[in-house]
mmJSON file of the N, C-alpha and C atoms, coordinates in Angstrom:
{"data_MODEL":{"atom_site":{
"group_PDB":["ATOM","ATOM","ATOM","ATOM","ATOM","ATOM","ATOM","ATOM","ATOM","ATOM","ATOM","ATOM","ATOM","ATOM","ATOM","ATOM","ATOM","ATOM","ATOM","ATOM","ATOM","ATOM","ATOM","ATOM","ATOM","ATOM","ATOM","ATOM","ATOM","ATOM","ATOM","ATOM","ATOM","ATOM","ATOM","ATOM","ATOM","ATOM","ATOM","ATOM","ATOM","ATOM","ATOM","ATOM","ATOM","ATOM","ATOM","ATOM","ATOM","ATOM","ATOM","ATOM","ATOM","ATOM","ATOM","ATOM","ATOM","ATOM","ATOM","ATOM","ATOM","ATOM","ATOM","ATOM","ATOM","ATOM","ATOM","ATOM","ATOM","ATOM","ATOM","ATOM","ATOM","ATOM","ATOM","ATOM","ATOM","ATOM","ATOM","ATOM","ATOM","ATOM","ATOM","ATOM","ATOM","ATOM","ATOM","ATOM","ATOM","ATOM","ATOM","ATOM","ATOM","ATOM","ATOM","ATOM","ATOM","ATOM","ATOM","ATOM","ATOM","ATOM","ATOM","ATOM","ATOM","ATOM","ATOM","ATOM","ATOM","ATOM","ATOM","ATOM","ATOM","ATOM","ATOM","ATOM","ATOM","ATOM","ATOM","ATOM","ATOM","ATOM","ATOM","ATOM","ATOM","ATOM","ATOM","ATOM","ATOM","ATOM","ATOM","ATOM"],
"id":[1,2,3,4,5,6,7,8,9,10,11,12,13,14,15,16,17,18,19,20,21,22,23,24,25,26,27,28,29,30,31,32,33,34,35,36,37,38,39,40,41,42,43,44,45,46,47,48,49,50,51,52,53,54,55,56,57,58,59,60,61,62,63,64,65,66,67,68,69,70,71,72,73,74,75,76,77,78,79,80,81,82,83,84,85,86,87,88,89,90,91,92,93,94,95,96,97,98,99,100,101,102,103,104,105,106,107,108,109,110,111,112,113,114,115,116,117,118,119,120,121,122,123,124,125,126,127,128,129,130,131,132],
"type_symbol":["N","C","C","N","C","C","N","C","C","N","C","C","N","C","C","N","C","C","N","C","C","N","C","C","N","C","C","N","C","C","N","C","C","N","C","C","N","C","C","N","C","C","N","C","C","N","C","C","N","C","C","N","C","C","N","C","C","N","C","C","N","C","C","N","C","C","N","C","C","N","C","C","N","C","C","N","C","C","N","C","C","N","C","C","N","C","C","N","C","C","N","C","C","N","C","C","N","C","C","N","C","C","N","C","C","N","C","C","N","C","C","N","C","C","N","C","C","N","C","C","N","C","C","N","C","C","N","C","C","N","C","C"],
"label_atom_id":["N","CA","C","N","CA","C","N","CA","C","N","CA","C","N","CA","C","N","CA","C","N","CA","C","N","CA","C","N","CA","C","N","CA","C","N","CA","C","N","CA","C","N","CA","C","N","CA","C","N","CA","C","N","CA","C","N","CA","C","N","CA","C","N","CA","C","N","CA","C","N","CA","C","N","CA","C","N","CA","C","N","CA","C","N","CA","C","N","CA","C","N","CA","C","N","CA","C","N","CA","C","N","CA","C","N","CA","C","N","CA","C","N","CA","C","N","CA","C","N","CA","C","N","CA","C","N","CA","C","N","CA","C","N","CA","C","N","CA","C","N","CA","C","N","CA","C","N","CA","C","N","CA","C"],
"label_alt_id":[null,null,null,null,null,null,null,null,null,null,null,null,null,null,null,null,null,null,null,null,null,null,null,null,null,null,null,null,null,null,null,null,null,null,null,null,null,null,null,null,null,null,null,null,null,null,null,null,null,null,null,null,null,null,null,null,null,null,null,null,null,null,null,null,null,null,null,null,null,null,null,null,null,null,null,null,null,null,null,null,null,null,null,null,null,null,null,null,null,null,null,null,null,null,null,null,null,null,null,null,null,null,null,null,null,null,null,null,null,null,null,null,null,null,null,null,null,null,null,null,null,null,null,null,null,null,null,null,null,null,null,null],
"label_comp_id":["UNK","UNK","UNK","UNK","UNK","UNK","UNK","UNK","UNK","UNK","UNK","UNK","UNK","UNK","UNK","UNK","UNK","UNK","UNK","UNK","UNK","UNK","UNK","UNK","UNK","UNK","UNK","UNK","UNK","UNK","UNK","UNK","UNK","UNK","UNK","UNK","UNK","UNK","UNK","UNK","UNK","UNK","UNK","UNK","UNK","UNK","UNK","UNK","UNK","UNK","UNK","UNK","UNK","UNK","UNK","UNK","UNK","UNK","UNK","UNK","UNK","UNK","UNK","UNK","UNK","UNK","UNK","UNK","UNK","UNK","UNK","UNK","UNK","UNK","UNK","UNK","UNK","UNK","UNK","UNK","UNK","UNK","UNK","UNK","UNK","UNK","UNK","UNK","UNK","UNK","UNK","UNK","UNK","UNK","UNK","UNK","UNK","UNK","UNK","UNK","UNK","UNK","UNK","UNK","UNK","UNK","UNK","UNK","UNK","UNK","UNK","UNK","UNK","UNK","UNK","UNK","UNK","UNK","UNK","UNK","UNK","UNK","UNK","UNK","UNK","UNK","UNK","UNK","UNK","UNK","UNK","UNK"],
"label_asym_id":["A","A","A","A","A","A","A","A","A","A","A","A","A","A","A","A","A","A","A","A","A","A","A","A","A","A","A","A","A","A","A","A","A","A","A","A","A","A","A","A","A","A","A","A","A","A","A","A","A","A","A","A","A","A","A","A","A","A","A","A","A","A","A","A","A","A","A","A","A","A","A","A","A","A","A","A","A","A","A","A","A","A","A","A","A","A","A","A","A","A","A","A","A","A","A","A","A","A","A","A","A","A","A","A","A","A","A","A","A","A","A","A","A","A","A","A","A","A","A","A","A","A","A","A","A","A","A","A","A","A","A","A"],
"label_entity_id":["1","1","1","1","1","1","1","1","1","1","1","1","1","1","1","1","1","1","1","1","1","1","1","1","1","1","1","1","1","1","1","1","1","1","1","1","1","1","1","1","1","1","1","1","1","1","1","1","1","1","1","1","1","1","1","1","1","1","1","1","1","1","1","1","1","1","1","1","1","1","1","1","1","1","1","1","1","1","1","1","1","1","1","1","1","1","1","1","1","1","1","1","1","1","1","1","1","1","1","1","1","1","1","1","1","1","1","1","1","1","1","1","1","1","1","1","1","1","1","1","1","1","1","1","1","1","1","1","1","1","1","1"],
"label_seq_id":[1,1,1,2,2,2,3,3,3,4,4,4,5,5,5,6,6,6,7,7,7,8,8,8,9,9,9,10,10,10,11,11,11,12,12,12,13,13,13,14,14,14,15,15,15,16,16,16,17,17,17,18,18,18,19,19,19,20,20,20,21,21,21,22,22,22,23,23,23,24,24,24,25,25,25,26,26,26,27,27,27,28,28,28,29,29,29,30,30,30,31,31,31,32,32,32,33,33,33,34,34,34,35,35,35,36,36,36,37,37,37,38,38,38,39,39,39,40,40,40,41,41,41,42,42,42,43,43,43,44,44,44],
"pdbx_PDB_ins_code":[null,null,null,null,null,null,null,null,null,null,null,null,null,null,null,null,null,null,null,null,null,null,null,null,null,null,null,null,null,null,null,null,null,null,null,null,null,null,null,null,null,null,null,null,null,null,null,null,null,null,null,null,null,null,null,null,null,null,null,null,null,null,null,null,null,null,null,null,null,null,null,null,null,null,null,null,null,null,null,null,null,null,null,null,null,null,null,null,null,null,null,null,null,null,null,null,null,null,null,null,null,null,null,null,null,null,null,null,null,null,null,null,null,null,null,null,null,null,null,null,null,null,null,null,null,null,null,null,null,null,null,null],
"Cartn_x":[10.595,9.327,9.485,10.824,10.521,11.268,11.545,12.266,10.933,10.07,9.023,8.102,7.86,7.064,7.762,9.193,9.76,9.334,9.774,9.299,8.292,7.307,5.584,5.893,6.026,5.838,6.499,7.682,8.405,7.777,6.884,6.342,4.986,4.537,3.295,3.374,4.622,5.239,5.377,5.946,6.572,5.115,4.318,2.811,2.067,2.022,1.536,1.83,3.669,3.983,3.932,3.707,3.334,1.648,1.078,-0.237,-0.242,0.329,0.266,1.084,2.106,2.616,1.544,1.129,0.455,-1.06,-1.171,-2.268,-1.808,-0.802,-0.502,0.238,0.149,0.432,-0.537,-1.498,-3.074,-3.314,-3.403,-3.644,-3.194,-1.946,-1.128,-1.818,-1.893,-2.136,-3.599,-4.597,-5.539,-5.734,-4.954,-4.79,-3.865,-3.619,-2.593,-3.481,-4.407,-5.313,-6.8,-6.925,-7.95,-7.446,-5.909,-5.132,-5.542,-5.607,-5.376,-6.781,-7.545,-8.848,-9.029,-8.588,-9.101,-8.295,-7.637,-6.156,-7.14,-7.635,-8.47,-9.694,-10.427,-11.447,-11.293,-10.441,-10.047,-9.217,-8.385,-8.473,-9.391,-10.713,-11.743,-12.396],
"Cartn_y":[12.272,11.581,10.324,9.765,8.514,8.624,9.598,10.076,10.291,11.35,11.549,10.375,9.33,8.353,7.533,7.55,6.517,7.237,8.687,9.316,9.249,9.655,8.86,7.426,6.703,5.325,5.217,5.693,5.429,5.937,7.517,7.996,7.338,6.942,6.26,4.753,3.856,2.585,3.466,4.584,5.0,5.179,5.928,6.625,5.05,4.239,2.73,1.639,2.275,1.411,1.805,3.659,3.888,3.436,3.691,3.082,1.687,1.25,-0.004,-0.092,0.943,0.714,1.212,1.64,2.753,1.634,1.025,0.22,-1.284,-1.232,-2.506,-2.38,-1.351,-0.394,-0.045,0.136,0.487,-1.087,-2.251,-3.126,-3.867,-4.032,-4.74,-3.521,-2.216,-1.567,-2.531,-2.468,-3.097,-4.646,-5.188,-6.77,-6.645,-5.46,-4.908,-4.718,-3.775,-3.45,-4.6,-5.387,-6.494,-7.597,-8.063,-8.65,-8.078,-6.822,-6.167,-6.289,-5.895,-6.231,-7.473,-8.509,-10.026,-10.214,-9.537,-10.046,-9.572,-7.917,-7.426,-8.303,-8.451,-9.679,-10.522,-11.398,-12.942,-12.343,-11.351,-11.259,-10.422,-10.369,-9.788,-10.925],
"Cartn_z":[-29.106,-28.968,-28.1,-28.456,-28.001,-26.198,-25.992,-24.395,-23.787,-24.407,-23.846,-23.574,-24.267,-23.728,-23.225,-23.214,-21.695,-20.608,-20.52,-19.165,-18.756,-19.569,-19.278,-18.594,-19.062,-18.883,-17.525,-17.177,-15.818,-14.938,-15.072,-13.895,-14.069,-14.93,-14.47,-13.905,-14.477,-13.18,-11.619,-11.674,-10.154,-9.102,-10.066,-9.554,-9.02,-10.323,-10.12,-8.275,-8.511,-7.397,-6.079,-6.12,-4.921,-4.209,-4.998,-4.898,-4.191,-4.382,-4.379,-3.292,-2.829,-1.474,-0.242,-0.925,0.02,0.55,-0.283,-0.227,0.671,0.914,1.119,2.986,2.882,4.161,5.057,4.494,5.28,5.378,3.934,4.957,6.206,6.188,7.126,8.108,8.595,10.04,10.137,9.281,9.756,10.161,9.471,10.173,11.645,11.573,13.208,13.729,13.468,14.317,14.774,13.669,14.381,15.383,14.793,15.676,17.156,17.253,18.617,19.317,18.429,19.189,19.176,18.954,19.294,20.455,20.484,21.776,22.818,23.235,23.952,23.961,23.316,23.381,24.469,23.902,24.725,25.759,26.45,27.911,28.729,28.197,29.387,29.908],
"occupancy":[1.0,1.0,1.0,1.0,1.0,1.0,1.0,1.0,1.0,1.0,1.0,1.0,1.0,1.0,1.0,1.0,1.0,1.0,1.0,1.0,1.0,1.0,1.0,1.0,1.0,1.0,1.0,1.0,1.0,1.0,1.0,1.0,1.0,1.0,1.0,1.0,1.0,1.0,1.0,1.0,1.0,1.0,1.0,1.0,1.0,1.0,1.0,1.0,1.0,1.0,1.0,1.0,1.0,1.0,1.0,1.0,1.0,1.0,1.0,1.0,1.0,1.0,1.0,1.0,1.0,1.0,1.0,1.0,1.0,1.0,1.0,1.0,1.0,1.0,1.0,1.0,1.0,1.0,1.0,1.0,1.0,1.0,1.0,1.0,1.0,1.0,1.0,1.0,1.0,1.0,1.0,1.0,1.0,1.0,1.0,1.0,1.0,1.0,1.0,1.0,1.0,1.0,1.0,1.0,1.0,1.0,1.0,1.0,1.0,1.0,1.0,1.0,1.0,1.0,1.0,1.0,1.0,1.0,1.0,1.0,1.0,1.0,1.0,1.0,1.0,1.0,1.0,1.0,1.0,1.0,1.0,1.0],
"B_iso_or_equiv":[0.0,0.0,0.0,0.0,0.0,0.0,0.0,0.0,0.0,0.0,0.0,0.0,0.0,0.0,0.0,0.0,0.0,0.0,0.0,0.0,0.0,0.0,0.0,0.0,0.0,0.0,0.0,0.0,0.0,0.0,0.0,0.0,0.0,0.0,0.0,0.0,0.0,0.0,0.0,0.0,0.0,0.0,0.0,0.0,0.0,0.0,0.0,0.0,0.0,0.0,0.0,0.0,0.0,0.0,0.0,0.0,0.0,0.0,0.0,0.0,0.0,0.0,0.0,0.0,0.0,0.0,0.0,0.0,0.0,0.0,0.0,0.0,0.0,0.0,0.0,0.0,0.0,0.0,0.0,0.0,0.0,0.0,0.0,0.0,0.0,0.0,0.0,0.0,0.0,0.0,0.0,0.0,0.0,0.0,0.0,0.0,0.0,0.0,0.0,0.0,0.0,0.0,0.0,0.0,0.0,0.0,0.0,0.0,0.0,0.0,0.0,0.0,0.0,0.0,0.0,0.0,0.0,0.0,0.0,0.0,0.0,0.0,0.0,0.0,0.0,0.0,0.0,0.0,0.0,0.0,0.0,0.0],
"pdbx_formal_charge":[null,null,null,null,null,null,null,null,null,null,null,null,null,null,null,null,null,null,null,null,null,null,null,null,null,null,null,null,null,null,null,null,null,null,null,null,null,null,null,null,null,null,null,null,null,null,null,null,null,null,null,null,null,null,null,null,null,null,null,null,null,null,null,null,null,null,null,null,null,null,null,null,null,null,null,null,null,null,null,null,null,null,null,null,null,null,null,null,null,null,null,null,null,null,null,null,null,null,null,null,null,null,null,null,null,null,null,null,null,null,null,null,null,null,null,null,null,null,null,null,null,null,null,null,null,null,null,null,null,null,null,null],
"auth_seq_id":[1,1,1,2,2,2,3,3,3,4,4,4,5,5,5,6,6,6,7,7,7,8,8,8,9,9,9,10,10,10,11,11,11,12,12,12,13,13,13,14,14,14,15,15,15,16,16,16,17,17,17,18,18,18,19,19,19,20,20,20,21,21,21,22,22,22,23,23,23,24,24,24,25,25,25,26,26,26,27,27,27,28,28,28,29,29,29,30,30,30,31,31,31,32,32,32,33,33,33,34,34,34,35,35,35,36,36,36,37,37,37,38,38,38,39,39,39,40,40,40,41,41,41,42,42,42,43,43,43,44,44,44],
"auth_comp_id":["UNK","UNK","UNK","UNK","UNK","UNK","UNK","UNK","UNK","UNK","UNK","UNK","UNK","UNK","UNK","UNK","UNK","UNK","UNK","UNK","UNK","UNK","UNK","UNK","UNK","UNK","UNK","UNK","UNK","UNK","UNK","UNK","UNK","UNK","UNK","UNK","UNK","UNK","UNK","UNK","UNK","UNK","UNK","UNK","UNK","UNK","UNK","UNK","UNK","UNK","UNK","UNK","UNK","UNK","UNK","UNK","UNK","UNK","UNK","UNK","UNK","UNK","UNK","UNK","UNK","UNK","UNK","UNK","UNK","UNK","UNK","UNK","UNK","UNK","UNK","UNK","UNK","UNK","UNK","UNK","UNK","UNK","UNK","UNK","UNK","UNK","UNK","UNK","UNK","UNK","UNK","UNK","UNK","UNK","UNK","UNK","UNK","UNK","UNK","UNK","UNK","UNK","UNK","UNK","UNK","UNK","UNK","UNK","UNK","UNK","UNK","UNK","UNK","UNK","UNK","UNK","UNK","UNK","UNK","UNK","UNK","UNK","UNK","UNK","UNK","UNK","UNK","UNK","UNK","UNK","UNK","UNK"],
"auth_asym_id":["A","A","A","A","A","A","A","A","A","A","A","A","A","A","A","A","A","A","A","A","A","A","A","A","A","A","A","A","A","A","A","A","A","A","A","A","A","A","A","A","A","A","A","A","A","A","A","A","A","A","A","A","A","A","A","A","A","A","A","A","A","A","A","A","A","A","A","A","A","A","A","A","A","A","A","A","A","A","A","A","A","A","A","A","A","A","A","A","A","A","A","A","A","A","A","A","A","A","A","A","A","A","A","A","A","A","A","A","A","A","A","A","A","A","A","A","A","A","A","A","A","A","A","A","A","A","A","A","A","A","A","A"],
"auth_atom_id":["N","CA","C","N","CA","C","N","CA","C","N","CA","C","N","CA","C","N","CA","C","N","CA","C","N","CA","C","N","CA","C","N","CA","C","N","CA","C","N","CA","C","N","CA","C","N","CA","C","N","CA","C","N","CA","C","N","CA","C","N","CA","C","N","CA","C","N","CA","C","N","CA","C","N","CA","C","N","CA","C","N","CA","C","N","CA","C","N","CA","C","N","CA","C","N","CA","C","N","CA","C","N","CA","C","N","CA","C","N","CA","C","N","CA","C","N","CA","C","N","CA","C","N","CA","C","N","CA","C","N","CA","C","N","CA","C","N","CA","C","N","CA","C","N","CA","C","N","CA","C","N","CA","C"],
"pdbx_PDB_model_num":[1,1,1,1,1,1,1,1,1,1,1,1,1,1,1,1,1,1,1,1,1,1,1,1,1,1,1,1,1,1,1,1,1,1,1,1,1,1,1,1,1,1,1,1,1,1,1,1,1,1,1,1,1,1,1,1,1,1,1,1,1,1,1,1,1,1,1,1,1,1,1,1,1,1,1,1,1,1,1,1,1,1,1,1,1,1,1,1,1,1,1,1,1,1,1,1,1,1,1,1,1,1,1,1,1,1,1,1,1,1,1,1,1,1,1,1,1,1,1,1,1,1,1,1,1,1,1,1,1,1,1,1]
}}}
């Protein structure tokens, strides 16, 4: 019983922290990507 709810508990931290990579990954491309259009902006 008590194996089974460590294993729970670890894959739902693992599931938790991918999320959270994954999320933190899309933002940084998008602060990449506005970066880029302000750069394009200010040299036309």
């Amino acid at each position: 019983m008590i194996r089974t709810l460590g294993l729970v508990f670890v894959l739902v931290t693992i599931a938790i922290g991918l999320s959270s990579c994954t999320n933190t990954v899309r933002g940084v491309g998008t602060d990449i990507e506005k970066v880029g259009q302000e750069i394009q902006r200010s040299t036309k």
